[in-house]
C-alpha positions as CSV (number, residue, x, y, z in Angstrom):
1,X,0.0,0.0,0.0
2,X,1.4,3.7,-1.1
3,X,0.7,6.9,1.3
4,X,1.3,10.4,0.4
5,X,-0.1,13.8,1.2
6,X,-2.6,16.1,-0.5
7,X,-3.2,19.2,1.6
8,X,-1.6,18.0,4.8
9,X,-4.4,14.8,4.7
10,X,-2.3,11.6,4.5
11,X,-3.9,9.3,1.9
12,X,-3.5,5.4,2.3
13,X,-4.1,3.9,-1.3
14,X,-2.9,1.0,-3.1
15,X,-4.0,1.6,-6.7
16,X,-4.4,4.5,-9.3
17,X,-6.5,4.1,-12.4
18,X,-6.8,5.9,-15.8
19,X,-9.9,5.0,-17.4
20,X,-11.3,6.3,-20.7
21,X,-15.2,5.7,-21.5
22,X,-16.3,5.7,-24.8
23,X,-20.1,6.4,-26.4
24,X,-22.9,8.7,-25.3
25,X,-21.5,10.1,-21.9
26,X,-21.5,13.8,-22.6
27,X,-24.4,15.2,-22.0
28,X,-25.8,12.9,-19.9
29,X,-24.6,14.4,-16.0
30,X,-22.0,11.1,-16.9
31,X,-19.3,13.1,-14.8
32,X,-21.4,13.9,-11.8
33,X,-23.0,10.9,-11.6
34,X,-19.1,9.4,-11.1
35,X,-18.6,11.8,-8.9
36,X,-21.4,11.0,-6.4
37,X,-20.4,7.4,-6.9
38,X,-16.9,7.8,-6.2
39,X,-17.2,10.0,-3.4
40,X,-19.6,7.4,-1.9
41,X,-16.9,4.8,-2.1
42,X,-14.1,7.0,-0.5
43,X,-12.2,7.0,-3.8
44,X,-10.1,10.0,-4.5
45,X,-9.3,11.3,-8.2
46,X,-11.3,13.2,-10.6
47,X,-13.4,13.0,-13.9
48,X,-13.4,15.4,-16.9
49,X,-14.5,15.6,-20.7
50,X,-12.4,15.2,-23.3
51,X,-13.0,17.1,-26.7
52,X,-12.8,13.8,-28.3
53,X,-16.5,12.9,-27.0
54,X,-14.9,10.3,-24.0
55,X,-15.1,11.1,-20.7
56,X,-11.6,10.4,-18.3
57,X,-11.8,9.4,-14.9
58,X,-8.5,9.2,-12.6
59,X,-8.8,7.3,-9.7
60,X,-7.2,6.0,-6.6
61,X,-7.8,3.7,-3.6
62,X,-8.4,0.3,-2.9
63,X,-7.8,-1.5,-5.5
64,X,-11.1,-3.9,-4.8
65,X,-13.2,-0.5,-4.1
66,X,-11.9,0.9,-7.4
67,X,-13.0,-2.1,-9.3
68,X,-16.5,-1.4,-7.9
69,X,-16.5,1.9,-9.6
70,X,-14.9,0.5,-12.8
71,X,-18.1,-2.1,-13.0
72,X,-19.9,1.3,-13.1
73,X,-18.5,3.0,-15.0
74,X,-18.9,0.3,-17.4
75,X,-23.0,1.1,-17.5
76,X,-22.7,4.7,-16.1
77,X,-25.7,7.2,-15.1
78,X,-29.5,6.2,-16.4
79,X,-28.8,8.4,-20.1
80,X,-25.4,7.2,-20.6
81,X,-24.8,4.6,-23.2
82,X,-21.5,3.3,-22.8
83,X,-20.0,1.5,-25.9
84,X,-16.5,1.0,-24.4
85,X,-14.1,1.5,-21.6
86,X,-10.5,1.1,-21.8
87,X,-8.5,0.9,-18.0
88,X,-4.9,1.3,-17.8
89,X,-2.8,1.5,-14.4
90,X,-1.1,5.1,-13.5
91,X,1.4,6.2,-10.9
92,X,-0.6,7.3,-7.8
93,X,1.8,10.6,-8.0
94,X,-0.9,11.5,-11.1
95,X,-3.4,12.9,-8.6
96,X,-0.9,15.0,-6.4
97,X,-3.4,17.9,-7.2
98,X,-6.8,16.1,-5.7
99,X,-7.8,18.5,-2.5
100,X,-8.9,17.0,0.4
101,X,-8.1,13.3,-1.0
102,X,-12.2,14.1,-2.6
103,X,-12.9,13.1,-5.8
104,X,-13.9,16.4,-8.1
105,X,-15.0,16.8,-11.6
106,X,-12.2,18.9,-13.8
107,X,-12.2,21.2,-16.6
108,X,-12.4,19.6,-20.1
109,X,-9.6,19.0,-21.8
């Protein structure tokens, strides 16, 4: 298990996640819905737009807690219609920024 500090809050996780989602999930509150979800499983990370049409979702905590979220993510919010997912492992030291160890929605990029 890693630990590091965001904001002077020490963070116990033991996994970080990239995961890109492919079909209808703009649109579709797709990222706040995540958020609620993640926040509900103590996950820490973020999730943003991407101009492409996917939606990205960083996220980090126990590993068996993130694969919750992942099986999720995988249908998504009641208007979502996900075609596709694609998860890749990412050094924890990607979400340095997070505040309060939260999980947030981001600007698009």
């Amino acid at each position: 298990m890693r630990a590091f500090f965001c904001d002077k809050i020490l963070l116990l996780m033991d996994a970080c996640k990239q995961v890109f989602v492919s079909g209808l999930v703009q649109g579709v509150f797709f990222r706040d819905s995540t958020r609620q979800k993640a926040n509900e499983l103590n996950l820490s990370g973020g999730v943003r737009n991407l101009r492409d049409g996917r939606v990205e979702v960083l996220i980090a905590g126990d590993q068996e807690v993130i694969q919750t979220l992942i099986k999720w993510l995988k249908i998504g919010p009641k208007y979502a219609k996900v075609s596709t997912i694609e998860v890749m492992d990412c050094p924890i030291d990607h979400l340095t920024h997070v505040r309060n160890g939260r999980f947030e929605i981001w600007a698009t990029r």
